[in-house]
PDB file of N, CA, C and O in Angstrom:
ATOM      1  N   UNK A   1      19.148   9.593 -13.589  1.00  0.00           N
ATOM      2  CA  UNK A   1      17.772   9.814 -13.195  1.00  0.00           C
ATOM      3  C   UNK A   1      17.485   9.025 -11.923  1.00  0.00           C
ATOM      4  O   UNK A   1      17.987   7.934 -11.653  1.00  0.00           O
ATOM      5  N   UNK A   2      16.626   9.700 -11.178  1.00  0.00           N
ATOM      6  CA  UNK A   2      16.542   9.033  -9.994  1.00  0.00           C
ATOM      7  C   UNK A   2      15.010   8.822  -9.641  1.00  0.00           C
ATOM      8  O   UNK A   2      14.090   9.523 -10.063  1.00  0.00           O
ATOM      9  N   UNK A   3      14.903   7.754  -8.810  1.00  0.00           N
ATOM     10  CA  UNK A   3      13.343   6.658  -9.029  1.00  0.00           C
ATOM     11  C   UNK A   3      13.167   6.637  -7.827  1.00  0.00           C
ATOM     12  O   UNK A   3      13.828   6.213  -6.878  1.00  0.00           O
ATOM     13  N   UNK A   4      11.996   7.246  -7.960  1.00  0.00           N
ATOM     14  CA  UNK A   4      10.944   7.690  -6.512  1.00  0.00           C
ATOM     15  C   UNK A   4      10.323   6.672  -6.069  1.00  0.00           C
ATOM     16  O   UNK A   4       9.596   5.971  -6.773  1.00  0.00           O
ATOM     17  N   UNK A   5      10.576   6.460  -4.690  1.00  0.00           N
ATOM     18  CA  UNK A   5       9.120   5.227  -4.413  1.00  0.00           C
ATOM     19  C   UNK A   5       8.784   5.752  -2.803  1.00  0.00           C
ATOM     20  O   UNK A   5       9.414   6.591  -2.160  1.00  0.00           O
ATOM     21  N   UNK A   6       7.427   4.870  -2.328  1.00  0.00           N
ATOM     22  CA  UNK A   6       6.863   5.551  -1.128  1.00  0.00           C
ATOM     23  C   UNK A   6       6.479   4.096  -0.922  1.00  0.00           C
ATOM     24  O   UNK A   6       6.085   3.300  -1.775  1.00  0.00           O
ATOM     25  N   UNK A   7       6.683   3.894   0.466  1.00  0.00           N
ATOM     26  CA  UNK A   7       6.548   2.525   1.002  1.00  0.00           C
ATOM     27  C   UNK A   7       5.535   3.086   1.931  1.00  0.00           C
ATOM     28  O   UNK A   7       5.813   4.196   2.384  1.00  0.00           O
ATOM     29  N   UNK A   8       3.868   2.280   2.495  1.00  0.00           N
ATOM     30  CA  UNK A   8       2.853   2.830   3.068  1.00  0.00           C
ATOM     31  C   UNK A   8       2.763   1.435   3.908  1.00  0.00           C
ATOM     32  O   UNK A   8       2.838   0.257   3.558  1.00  0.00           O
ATOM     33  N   UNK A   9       2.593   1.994   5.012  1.00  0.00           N
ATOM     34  CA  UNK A   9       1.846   0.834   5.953  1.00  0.00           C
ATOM     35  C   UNK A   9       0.373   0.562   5.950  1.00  0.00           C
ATOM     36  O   UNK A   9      -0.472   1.449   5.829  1.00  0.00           O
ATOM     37  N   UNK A  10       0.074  -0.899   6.111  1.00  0.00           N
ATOM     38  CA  UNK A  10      -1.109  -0.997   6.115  1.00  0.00           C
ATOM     39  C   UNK A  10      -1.994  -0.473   6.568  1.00  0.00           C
ATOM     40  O   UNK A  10      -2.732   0.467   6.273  1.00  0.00           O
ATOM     41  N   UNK A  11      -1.799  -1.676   7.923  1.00  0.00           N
ATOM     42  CA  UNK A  11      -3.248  -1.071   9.169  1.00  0.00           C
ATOM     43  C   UNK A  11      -2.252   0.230   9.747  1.00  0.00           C
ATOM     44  O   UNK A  11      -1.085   0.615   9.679  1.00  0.00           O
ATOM     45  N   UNK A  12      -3.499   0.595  10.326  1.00  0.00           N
ATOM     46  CA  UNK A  12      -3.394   2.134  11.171  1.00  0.00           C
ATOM     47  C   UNK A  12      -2.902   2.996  10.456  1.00  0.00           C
ATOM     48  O   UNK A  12      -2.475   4.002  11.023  1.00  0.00           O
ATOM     49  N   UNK A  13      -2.788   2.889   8.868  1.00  0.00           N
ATOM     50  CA  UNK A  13      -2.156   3.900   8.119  1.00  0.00           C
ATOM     51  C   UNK A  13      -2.848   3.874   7.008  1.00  0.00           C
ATOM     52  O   UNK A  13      -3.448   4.941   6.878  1.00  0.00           O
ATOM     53  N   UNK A  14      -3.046   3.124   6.122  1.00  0.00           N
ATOM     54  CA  UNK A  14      -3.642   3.290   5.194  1.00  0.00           C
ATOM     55  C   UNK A  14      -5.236   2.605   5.286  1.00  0.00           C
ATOM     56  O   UNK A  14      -6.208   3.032   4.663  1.00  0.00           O
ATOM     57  N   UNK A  15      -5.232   1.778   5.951  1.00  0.00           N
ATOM     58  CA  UNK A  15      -6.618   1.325   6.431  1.00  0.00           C
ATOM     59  C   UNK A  15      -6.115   1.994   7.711  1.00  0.00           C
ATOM     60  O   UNK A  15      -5.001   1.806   8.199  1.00  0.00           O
ATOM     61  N   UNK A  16      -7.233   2.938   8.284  1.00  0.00           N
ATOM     62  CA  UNK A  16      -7.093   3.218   9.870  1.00  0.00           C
ATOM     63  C   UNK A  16      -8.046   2.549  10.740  1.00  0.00           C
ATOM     64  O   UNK A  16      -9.195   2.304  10.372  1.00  0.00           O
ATOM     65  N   UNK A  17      -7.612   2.265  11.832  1.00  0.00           N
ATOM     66  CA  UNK A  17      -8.264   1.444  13.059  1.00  0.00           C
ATOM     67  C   UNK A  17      -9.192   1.588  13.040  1.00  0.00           C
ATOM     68  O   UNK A  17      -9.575   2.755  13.130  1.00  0.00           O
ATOM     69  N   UNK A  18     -10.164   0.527  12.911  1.00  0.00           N
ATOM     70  CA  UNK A  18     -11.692   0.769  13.063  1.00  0.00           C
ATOM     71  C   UNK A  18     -12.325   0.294  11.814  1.00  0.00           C
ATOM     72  O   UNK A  18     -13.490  -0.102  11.844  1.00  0.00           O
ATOM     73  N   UNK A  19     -11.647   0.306  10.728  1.00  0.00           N
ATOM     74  CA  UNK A  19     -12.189   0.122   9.301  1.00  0.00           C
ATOM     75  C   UNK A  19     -11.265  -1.459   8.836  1.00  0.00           C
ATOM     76  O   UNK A  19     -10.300  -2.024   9.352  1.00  0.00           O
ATOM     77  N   UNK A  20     -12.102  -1.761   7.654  1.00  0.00           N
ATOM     78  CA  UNK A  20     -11.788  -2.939   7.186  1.00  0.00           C
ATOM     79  C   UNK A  20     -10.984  -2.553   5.511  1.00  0.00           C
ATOM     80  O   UNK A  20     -10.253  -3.465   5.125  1.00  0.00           O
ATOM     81  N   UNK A  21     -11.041  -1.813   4.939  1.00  0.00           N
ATOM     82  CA  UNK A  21     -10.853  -1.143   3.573  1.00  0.00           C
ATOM     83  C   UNK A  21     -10.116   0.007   3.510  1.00  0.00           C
ATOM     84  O   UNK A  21     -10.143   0.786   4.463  1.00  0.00           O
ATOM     85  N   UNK A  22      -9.422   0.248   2.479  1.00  0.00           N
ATOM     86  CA  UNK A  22      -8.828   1.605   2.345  1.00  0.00           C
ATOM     87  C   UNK A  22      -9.770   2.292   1.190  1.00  0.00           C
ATOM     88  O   UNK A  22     -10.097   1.801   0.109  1.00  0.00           O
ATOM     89  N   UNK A  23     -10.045   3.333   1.636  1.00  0.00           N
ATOM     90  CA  UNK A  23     -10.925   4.006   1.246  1.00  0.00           C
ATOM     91  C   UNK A  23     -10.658   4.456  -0.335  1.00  0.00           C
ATOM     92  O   UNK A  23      -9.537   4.358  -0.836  1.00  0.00           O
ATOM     93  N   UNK A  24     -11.800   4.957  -1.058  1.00  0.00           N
ATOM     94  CA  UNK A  24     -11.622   4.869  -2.674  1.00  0.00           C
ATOM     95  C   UNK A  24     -10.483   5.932  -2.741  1.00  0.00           C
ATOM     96  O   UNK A  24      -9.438   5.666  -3.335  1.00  0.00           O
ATOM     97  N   UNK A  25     -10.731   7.427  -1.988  1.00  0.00           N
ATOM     98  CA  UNK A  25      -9.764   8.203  -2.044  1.00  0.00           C
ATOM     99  C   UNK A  25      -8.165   7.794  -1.948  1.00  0.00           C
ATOM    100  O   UNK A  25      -7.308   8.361  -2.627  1.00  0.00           O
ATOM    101  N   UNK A  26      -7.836   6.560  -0.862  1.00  0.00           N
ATOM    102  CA  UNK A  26      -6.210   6.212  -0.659  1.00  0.00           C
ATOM    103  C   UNK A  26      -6.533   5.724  -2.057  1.00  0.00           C
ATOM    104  O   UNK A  26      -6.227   6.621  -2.843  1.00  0.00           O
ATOM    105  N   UNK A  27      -7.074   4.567  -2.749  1.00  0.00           N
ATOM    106  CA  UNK A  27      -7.082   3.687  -3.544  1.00  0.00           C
ATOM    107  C   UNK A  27      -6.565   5.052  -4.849  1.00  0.00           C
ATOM    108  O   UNK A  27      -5.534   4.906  -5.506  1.00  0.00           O
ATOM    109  N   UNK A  28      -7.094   5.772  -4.948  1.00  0.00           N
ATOM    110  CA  UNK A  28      -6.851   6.890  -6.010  1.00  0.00           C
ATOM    111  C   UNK A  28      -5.498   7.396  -6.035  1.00  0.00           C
ATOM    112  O   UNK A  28      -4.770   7.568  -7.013  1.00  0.00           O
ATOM    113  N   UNK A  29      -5.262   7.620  -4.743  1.00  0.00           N
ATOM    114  CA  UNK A  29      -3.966   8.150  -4.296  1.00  0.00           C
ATOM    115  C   UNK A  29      -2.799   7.571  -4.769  1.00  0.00           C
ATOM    116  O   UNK A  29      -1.789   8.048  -5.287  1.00  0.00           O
ATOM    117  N   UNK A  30      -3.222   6.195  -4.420  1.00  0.00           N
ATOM    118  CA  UNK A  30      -1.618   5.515  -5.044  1.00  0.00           C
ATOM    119  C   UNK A  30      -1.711   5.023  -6.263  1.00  0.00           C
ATOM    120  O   UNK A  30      -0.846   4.220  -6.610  1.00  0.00           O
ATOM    121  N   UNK A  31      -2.986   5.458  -7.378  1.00  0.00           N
ATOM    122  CA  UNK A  31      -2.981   4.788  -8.669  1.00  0.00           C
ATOM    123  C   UNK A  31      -1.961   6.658  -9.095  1.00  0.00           C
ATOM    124  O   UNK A  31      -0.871   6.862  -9.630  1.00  0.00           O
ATOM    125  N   UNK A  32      -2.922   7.533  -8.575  1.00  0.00           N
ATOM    126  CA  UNK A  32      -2.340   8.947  -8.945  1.00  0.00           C
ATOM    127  C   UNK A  32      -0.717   8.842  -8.838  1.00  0.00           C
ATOM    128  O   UNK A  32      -0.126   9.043  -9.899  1.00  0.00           O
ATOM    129  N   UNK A  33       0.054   8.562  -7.728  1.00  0.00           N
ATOM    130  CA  UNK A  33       1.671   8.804  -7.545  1.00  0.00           C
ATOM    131  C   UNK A  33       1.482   7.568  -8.402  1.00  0.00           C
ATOM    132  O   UNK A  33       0.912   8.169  -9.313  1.00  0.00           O
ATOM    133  N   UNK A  34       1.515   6.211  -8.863  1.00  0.00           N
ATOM    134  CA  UNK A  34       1.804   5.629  -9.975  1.00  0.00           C
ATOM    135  C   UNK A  34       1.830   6.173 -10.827  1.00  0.00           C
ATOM    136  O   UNK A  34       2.978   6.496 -11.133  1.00  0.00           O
ATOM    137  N   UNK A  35       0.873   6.598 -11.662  1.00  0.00           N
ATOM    138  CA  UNK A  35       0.791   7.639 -13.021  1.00  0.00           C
ATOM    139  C   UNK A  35       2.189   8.257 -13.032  1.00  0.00           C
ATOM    140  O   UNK A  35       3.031   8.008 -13.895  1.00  0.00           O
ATOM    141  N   UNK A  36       2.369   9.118 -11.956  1.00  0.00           N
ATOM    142  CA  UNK A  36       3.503   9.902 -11.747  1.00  0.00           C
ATOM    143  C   UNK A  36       4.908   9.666 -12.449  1.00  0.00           C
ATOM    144  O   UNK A  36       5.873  10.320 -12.843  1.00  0.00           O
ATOM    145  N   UNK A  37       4.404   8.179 -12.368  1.00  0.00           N
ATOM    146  CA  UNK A  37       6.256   7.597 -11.839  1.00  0.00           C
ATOM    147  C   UNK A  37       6.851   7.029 -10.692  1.00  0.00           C
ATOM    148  O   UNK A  37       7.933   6.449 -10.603  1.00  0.00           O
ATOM    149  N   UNK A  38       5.871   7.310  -9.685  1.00  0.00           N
ATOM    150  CA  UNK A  38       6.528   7.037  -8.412  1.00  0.00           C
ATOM    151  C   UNK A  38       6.103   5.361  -8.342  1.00  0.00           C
ATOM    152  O   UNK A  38       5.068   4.735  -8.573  1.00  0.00           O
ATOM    153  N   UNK A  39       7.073   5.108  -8.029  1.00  0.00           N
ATOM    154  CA  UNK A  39       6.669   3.414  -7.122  1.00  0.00           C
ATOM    155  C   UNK A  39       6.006   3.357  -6.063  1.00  0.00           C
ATOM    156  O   UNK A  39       6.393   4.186  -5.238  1.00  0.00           O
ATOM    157  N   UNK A  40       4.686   2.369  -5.542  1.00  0.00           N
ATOM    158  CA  UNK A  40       4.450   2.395  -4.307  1.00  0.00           C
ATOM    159  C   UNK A  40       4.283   1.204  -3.904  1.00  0.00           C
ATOM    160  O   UNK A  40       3.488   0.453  -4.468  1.00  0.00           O
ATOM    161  N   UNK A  41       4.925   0.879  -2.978  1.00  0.00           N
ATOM    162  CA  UNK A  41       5.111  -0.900  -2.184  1.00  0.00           C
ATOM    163  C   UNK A  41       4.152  -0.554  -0.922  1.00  0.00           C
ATOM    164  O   UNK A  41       3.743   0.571  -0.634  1.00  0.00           O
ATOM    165  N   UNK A  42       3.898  -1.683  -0.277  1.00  0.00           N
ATOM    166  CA  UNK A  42       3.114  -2.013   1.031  1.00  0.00           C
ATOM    167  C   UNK A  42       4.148  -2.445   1.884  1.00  0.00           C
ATOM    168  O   UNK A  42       5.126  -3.119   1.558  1.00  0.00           O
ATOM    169  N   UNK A  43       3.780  -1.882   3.323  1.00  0.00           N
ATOM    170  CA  UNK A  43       4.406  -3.032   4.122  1.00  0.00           C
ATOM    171  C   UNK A  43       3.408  -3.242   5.250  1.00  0.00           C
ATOM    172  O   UNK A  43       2.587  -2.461   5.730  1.00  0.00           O
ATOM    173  N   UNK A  44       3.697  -4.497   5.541  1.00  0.00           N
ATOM    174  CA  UNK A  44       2.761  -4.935   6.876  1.00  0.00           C
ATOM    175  C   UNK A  44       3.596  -5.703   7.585  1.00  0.00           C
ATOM    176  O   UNK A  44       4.813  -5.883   7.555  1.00  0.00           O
ATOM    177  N   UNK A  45       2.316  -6.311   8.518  1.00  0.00           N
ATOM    178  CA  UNK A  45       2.711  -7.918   9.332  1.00  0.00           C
ATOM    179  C   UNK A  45       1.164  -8.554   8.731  1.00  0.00           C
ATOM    180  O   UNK A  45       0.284  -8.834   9.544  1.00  0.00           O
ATOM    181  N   UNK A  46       1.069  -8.637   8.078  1.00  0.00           N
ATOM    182  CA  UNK A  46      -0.303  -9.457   7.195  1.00  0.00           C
ATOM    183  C   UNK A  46       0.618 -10.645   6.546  1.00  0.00           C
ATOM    184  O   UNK A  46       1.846 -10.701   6.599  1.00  0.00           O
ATOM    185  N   UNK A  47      -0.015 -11.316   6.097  1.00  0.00           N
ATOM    186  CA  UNK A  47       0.548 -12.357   4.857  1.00  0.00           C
ATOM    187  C   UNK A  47       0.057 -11.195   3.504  1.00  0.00           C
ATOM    188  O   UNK A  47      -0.660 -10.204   3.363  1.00  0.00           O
ATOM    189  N   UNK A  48       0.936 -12.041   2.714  1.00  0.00           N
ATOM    190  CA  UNK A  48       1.316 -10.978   1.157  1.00  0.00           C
ATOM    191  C   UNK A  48      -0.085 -11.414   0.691  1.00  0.00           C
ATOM    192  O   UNK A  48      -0.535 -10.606  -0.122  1.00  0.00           O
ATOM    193  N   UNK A  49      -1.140 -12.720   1.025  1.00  0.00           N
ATOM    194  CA  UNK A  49      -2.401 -12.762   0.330  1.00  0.00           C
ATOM    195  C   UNK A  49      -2.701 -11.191   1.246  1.00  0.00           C
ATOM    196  O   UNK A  49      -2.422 -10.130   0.688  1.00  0.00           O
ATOM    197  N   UNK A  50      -2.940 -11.195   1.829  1.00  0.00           N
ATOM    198  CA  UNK A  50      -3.559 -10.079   2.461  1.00  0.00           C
ATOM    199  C   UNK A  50      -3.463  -8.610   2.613  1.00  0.00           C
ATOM    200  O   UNK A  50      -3.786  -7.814   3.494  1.00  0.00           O
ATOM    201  N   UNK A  51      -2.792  -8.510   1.207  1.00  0.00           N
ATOM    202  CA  UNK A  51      -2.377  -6.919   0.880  1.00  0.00           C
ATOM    203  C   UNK A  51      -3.595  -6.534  -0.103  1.00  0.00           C
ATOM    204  O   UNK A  51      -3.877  -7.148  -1.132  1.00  0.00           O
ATOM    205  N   UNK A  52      -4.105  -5.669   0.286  1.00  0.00           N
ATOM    206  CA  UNK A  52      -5.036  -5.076  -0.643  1.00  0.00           C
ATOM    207  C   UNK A  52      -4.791  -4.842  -2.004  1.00  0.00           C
ATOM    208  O   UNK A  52      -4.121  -3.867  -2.346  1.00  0.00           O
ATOM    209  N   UNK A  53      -5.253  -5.617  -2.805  1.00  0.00           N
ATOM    210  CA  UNK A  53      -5.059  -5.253  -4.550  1.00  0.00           C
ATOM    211  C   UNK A  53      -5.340  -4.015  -4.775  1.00  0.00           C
ATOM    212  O   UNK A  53      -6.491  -3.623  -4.968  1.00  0.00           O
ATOM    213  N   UNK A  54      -4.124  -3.130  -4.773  1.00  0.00           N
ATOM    214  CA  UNK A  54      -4.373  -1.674  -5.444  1.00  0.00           C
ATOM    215  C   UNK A  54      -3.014  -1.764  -6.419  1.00  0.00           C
ATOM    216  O   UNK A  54      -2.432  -0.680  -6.417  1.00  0.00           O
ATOM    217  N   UNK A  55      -2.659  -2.307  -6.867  1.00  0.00           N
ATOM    218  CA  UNK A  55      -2.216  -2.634  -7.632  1.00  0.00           C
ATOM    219  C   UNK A  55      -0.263  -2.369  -7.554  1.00  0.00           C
ATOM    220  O   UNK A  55       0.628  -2.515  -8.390  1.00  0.00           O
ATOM    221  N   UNK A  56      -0.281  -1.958  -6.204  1.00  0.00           N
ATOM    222  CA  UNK A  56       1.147  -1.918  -5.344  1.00  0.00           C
ATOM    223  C   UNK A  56       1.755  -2.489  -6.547  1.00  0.00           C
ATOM    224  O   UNK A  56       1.070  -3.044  -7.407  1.00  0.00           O
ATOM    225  N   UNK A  57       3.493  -2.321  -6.656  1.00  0.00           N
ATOM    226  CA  UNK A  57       4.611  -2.477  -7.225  1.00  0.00           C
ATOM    227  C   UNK A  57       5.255  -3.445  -6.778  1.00  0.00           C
ATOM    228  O   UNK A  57       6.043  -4.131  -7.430  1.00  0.00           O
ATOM    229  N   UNK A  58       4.896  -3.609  -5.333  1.00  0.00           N
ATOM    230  CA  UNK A  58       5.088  -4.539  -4.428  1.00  0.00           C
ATOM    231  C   UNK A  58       4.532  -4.679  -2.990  1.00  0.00           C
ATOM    232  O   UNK A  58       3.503  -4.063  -2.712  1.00  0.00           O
ATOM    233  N   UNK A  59       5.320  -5.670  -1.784  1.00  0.00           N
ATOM    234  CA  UNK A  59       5.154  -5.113  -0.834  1.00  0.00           C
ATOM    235  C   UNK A  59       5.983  -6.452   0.126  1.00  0.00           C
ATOM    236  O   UNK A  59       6.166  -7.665   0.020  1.00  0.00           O
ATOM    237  N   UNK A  60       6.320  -5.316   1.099  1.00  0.00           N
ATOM    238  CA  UNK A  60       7.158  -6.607   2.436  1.00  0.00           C
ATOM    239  C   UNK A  60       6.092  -6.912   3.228  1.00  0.00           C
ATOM    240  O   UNK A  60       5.098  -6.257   3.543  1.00  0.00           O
ATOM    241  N   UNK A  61       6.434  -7.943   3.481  1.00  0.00           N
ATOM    242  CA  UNK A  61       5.268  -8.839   4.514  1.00  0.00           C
ATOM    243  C   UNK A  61       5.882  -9.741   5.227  1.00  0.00           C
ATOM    244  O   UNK A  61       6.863 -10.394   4.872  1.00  0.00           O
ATOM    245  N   UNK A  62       5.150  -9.812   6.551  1.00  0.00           N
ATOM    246  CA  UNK A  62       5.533 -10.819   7.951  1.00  0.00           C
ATOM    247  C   UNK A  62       5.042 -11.849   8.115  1.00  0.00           C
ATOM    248  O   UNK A  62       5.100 -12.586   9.099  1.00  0.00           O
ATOM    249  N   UNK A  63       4.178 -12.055   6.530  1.00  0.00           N
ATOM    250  CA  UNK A  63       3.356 -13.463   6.925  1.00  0.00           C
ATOM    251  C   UNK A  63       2.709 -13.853   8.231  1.00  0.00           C
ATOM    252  O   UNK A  63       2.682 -14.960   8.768  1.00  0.00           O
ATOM    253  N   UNK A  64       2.028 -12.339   8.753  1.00  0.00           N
ATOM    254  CA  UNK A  64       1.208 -12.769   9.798  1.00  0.00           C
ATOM    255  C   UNK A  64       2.008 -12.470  11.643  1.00  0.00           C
ATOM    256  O   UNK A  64       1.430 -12.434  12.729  1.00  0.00           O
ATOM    257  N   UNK A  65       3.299 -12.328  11.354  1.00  0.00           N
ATOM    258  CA  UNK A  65       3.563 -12.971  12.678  1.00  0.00           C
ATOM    259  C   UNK A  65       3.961 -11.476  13.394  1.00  0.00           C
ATOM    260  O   UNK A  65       4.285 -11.427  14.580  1.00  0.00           O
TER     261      UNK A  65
END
C-alpha cells in the first residue's frame, strides 16, 4: 500500500500575498485530504512556531532565515 502526502508552502501559497491567514476554505482543505488518508506537511522559511495550527502532520522549516 502506498501513502499519499502533499507538502504546501506557506506564504504566497497557502496564505497569499497580501493576507495574514489561510483562509477557512484552505483550513478545510487540508482537514478534508486528512480524512482521506493523505498526509499534509508545511514547508516554509518561518520558524516551526510559526506554522499555522491546522493541524499539519508536520512541516520543514528555516527557522526564519
Amino acid at each position: 500500500m502506498k501513502t499519499k502526502a502533499l507538502v504546501l508552502d506557506i506564504d504566497g501559497t497557502l496564505i497569499p500575498y497580501g493576507q495574514t491567514q489561510v483562509s477557512q476554505e484552505d483550513a478545510a482543505a487540508v482537514a478534508d485530504l486528512q480524512k482521506q488518508g493523505i498526509l499534509v506537511f508545511a514547508v516554509t522559511g518561518r520558524c516551526a512556531s510559526q506554522v499555522p495550527d491546522l493541524g499539519f502532520d508536520g512541516a520543514i522549516s528555516y527557522d526564519g532565515a
